[in-house]
Structures are given as structure tokens and as C-alpha cells.
C-alpha positions as CSV (number, residue, x, y, z in Angstrom):
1,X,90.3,50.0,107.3
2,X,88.5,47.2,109.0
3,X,84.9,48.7,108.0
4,X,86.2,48.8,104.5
5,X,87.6,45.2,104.4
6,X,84.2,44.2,106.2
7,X,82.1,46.3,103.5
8,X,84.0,44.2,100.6
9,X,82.4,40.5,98.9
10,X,84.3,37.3,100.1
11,X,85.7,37.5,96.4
12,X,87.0,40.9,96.4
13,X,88.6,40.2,100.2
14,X,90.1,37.2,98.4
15,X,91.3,39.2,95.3
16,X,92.7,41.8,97.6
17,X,94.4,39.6,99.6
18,X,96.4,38.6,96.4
19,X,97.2,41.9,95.1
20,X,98.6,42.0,98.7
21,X,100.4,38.7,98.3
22,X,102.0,39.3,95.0
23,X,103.3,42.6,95.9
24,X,105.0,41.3,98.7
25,X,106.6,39.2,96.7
26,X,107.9,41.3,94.5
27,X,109.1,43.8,97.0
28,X,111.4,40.5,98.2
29,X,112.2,39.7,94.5
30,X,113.8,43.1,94.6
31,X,115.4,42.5,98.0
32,X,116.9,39.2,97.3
33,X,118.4,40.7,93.8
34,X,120.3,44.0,96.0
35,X,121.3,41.6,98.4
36,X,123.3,39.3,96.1
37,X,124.2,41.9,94.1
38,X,126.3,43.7,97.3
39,X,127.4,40.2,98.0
40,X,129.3,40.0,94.7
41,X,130.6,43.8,95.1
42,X,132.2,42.7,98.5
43,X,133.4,39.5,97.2
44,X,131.7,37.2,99.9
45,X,131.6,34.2,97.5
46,X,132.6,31.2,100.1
47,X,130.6,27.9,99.0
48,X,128.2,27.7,102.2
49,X,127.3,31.6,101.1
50,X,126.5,30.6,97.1
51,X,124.9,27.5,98.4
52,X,122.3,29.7,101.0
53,X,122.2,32.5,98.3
54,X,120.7,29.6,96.1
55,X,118.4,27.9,98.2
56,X,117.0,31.6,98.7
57,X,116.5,32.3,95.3
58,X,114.8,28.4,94.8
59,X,112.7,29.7,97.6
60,X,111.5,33.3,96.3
61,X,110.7,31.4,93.1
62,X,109.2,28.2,94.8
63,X,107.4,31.1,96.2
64,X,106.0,32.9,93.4
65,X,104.9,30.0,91.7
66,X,102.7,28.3,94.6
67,X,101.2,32.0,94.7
68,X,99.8,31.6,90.8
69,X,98.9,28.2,91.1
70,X,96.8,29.0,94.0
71,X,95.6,32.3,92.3
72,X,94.6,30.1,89.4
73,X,92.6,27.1,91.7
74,X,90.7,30.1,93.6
75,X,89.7,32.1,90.3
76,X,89.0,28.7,88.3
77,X,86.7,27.2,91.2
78,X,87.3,24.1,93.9
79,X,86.3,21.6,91.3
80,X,89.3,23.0,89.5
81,X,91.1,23.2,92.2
82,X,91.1,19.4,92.8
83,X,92.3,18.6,89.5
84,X,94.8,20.9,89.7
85,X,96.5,19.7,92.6
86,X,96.1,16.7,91.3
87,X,97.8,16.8,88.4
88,X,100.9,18.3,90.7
89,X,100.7,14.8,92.8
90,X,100.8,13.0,89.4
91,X,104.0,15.2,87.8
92,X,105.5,15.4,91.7
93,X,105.7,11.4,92.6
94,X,106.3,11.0,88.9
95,X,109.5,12.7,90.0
96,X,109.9,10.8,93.0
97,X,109.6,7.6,91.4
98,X,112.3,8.3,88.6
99,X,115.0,8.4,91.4
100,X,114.1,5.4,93.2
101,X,115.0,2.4,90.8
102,X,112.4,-0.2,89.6
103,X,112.0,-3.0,88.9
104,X,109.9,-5.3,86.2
105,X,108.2,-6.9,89.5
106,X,107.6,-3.3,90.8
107,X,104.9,-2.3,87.2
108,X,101.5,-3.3,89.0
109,X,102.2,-1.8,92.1
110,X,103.2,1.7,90.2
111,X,100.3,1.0,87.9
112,X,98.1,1.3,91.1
113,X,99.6,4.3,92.3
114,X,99.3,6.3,89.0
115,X,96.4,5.6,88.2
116,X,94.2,4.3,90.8
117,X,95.5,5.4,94.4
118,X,95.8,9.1,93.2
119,X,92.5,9.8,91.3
120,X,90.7,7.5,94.6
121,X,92.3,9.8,97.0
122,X,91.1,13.2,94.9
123,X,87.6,11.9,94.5
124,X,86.9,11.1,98.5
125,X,88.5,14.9,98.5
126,X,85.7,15.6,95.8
127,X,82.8,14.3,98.1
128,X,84.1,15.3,101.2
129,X,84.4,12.0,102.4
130,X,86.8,13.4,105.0
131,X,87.1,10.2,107.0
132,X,87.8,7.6,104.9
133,X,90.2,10.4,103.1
134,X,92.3,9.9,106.6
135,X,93.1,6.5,106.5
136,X,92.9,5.6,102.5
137,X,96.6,5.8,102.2
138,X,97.6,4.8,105.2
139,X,96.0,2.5,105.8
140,X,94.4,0.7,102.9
141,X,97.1,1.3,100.6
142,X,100.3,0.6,102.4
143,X,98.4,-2.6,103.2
144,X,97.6,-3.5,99.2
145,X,101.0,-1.7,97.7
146,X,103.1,-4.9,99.1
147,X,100.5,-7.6,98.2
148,X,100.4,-6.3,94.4
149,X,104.2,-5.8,94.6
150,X,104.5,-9.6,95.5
151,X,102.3,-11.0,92.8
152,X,105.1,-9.7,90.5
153,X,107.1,-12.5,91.8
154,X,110.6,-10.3,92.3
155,X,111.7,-11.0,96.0
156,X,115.1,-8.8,95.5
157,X,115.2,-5.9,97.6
158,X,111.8,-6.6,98.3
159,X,110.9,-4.4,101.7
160,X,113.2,-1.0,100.1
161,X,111.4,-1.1,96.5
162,X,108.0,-1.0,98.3
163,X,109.2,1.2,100.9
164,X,110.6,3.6,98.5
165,X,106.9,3.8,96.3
166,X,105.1,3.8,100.3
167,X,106.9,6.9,100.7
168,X,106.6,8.5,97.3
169,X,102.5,7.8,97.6
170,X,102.2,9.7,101.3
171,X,104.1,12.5,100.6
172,X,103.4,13.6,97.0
173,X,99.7,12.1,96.7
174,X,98.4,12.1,100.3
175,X,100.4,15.3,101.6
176,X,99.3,17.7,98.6
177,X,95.7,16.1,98.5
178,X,95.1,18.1,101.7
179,X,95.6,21.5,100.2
180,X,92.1,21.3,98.1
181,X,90.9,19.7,100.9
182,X,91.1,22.6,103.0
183,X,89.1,24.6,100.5
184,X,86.0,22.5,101.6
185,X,86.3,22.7,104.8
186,X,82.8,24.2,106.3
187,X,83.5,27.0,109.0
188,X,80.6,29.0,110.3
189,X,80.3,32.3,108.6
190,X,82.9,31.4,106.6
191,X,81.4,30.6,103.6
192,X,83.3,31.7,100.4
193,X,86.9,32.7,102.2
194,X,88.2,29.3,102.4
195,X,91.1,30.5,100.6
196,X,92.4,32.5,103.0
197,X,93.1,29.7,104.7
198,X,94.9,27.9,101.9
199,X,96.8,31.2,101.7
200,X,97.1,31.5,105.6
201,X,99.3,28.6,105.1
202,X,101.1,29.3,102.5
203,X,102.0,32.6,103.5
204,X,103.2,31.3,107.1
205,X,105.5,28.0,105.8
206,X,106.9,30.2,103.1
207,X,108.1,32.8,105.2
208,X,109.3,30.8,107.9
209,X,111.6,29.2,105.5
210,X,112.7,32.6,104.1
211,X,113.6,33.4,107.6
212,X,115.2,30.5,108.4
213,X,117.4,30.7,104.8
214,X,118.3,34.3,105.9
215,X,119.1,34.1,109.5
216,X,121.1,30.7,108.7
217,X,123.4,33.1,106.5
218,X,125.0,35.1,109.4
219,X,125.5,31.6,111.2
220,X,128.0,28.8,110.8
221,X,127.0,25.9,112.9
222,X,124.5,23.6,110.7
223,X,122.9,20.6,112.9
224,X,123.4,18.5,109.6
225,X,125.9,19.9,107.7
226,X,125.9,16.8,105.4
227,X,122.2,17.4,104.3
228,X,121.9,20.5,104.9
229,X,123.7,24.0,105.9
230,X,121.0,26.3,106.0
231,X,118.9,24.4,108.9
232,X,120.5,25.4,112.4
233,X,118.7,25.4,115.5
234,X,119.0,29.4,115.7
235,X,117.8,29.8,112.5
236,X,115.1,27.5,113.0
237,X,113.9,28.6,115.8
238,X,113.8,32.4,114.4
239,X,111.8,31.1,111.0
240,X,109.0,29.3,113.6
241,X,108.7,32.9,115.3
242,X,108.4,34.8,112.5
243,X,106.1,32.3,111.1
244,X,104.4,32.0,114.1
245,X,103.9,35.9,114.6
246,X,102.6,36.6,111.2
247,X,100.1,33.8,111.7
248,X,98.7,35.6,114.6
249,X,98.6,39.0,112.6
250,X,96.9,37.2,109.9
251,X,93.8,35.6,112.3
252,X,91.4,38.6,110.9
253,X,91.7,36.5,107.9
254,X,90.9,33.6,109.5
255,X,88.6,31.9,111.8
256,X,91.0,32.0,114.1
257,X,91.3,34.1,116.9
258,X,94.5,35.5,117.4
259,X,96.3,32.6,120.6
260,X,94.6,29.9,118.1
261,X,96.0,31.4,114.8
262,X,99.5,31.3,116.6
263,X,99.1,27.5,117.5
264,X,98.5,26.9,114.0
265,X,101.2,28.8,112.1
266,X,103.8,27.5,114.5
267,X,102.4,23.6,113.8
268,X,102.7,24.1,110.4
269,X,105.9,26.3,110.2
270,X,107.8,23.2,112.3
271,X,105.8,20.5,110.2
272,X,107.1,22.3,106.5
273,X,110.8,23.2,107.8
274,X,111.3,19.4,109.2
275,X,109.6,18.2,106.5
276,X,112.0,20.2,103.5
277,X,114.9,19.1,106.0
278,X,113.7,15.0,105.2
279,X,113.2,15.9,101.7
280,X,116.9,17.2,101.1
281,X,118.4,14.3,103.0
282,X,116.5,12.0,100.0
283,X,117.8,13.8,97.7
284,X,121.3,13.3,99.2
285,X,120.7,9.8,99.5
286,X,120.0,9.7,95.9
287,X,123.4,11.5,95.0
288,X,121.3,14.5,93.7
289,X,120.7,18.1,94.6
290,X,117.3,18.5,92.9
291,X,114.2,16.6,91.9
292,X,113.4,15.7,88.1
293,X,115.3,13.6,86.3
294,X,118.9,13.5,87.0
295,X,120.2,15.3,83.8
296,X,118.4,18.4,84.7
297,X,119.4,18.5,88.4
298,X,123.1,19.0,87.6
299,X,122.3,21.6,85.5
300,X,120.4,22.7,89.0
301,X,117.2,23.2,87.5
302,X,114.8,22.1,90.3
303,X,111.6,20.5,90.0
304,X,108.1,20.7,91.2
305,X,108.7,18.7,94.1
306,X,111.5,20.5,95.2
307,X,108.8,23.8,95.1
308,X,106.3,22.3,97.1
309,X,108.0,19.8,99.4
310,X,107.5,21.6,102.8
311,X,103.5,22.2,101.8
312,X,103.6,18.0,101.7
313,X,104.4,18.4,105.0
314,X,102.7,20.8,106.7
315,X,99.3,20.6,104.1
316,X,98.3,17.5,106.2
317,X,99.3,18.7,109.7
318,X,97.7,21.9,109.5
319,X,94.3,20.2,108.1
320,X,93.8,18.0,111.0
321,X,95.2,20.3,113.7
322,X,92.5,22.3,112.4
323,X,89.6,19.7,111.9
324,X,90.3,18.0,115.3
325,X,90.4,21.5,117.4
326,X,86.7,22.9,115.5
327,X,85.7,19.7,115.6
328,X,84.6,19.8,111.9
């Protein structure tokens, strides 16, 4: 098996690697659907069971539609790739922003973000410019966001509007910008399979939060039941594992060696999981259950964000874990 893998083009490994990926998922499309379905025959209906049954389905579907859109970036090309991603930063904080009120004073500063923060951010991502890509946001644009924000003259809740649009801008523009990033990333004798490594990460963050979401339905004791009652410390720890283990089966894909590829799945397992657990307690703040607009999240339809919310997370955690240890 290993000669034949070995024997195959970095774009047939890739290709394969999807057939792979999509039949996984729809062997735990089928799972999820017998599941629920003996659920309702034994009448286990309680509200912490539909809410986990749910967030498991959100997850399987979260999950199939990261899968195409990183099937489409890796057949399309990186220069694709980049302006896919970042259209889902524009459509993602354009979600973030329509929960967090705004005000007249607040139209330069989101002016800025649109429309020059985000396509900034993509091109250094472009060029490679991987060190000024660092510190861009965090730095020079947490530093310019307030100073436009007070040239509109609007002093009223001043440090939460700017606070709120900070926060939008670092998770939904520089968190995703990090996923294409990682397709440029230059590993020796690596050339041509940086999307394994894309899909390295997907693969581990998604399953450790379908482990944690099944796991958490046997047990009762959420740490935050208020924002939360599928993330328990059990179930948490068993999604990491999981997570963690299949990263280390996965290092032949990788540059990794096995100890290495272990390291990194567990980094970004506990980055995406903490990172979806800050996420929902937004949302609770803002009195909904999904992103979007607030008329489609009673209807529980959820929105991009709410599909790609751990990746925000974990996207920029992984990158520089992995940049900083092979010193690229």
C-alpha cells in the first residue's frame, strides 16, 4: 500500500485523499441518521438530548461543507484559494457585525474593515509576506480601528463598539486568512501536497468535536451549562485524544513525523474546541443560538460562521506552532 501511495503524483495522493475524506463522511452521515432514528424509537427526547442531537447534525454538515470548499480551493489553484477564503472572511464578519449594534460614528471604522483591512491581510497572504502577515491585525489595526472610530465623533459606548468590530476583525479575517496561508508554506520535498496539511487540520478539529459532541451525550455534568452542554471536561478530554491519535496516524501525510504530528493535532484540537466554546458564549450574549441575521437563527438555520468557527481558532495556532517548530 505504501509503494503504491509512493508511486502516485502529488495530485492524485491529494485526490485520493478526498475520495477518502468524503467517504468517511458519508459513512457518518449514515451513522448519525441510525442513531437518531433509534433515539426517536426509544423515546429519548429530553431537551439536553435534542439540543446534542443538533449540534451533531450542525457538525456533520459544518463538516461536509468545509470538505467541498476545500475540494474546490485545491482543484481551482492557491490563487483561488485566497480569494475564496476571502470571500468567507467578508460574508463571516459580515455576520459578526450584524449582531453587534452600530452606530453612525462606527461607518469609517467598518469601512476600513470591509474593505481595506481584509483584502490587505489576503494580499501579504498572496506574497508570502509572512511576517508582517503576523502582526498586521494585531498590531497595526487594533491600533488604527479606535483612532478612525474617534474621528466619527460618537463617545457613547465608545471602548465596547470598537471592541466588539476588534474582535469581529481577528477572528473572522485574521483567523481564516491562515488557512490559505498554510497552502504556501514551503516544506522540503513537499512541494505540491500542501493540502494535506490544510486537510490534516481539518480532518483532526472536526473529529475531535464529533467526539466531543458524542461522548458529551452519555454524560450530564456540563462545565458551562449556560453556554454550553455539550463541552464537559470528559468529553473534552476524549475529543483531544481522538484528535490527537488520528493526527499521529495521519503523519505519512504529513511532514510530520509521527511524536510531532501528535503535538500538532492536540494544539489544534484544544485551540478549535475552546475556541467554538468562546464562540457560543457570543452568541449567548447576543440572545441568539446561531450566526446570520437574527430572523434566520430562530428558525435555527445557522450560518457560515457558525460552520467554521473552531477553524478561526485553531487555523492560526496550528500555522505558527508549525512555522516556529521548522523554522520556516
Amino acid at each position: 500500500m505504501t509503494s503504491f501511495l509512493r508511486s502516485l503524483t502529488p495530485d492524485q495522493q491529494v485526490s485520493l485523499m478526498f475520495v477518502l475524506l468524503f467517504g468517511l463522511l458519508l459513512l457518518a452521515s449514515g451513522a448519525s441518521v441510525l442513531v437518531s432514528m433509534r433515539e426517536r424509537r426509544r423515546g429519548d427526547g429530553g431537551e439536553p438530548s435534542r439540543d446534542r442531537s443538533l449540534e451533531l447534525q450542525q457538525l456533520l454538515r459544518n463538516s461536509w461543507i468545509m470538505a467541498l470548499v476545500f475540494w474546490v480551493a485545491w482543484a481551482a489553484g492557491d490563487g483561488f484559494a485566497i480569494v475564496l477564503f476571502g470571500f468567507v472572511s467578508f460574508f463571516t464578519l459580515r455576520e459578526f457585525i450584524s449582531l453587534s449594534p452600530t452606530r453612525r460614528g462606527d461607518h469609517r471604522s467598518l469601512v476600513m474593515a470591509f474593505f481595506l483591512v481584509l483584502p490587505l491581510q489576503y494580499a501579504l497572504v498572496w506574497n508570502r509576506e509572512f511576517n508582517l502577515f503576523t502582526v498586521f491585525i494585531p498590531v497595526y489595526v487594533f491600533l488604527a480601528i479606535p483612532v478612525v472610530s474617534a474621528l466619527g465623533n460618537d463617545p457613547q459606548r465608545f471602548l465596547e463598539r470598537n471592541a466588539k468590530l476588534q474582535w469581529g476583525i481577528m477572528v473572522c479575517v485574521y483567523g481564516m486568512s491562515h488557512v490559505p496561508a498554510l497552502l504556501l508554506l514551503q516544506f522540503p520535498r513537499f512541494a505540491g501536497r500542501m493540502a494535506f496539511l490544510v486537510l490534516f487540520l481539518v480532518l483532526v478539529v472536526q473529529t475531535c468535536m464529533l467526539v466531543q459532541h458524542l461522548v458529551a451525550r452519555r454524560l450530564d455534568k456540563p462545565v458551562a451549562p449556560a453556554i454550553s452542554q455539550s463541552f464537559q471536561w470528559r468529553s473534552w478530554g476524549a475529543g483531544l485524544l481522538v484528535g490527537g491519535l488520528l493526527g499521529a496516524a495521519l503523519a505519512g501525510l504529513t511532514p510530520f513525523k509521527p511524536l510531532p504530528a501528535l503535538a500538532m493535532a492536540l494544539i489544534a484540537c484544544a485551540a478549535g474546541s475552546l475556541g467554538h466554546l468562546v464562540m457560543k458564549a457570543i452568541k449567548r450574549d447576543r440572545g441568539v443560538t446561531h450566526w446570520g441575521s437574527a430572523g434566520r437563527s430562530v428558525t435555527g438555520a445557522s450560518g457560515l460562521l457558525d460552520r467554521v468557527d473552531a477553524l478561526c481558532f485553531a487555523a492560526p495556532v496550528f500555522f505558527h506552532s508549525v512555522r516556529w517548530n521548522f523554522n520556516l
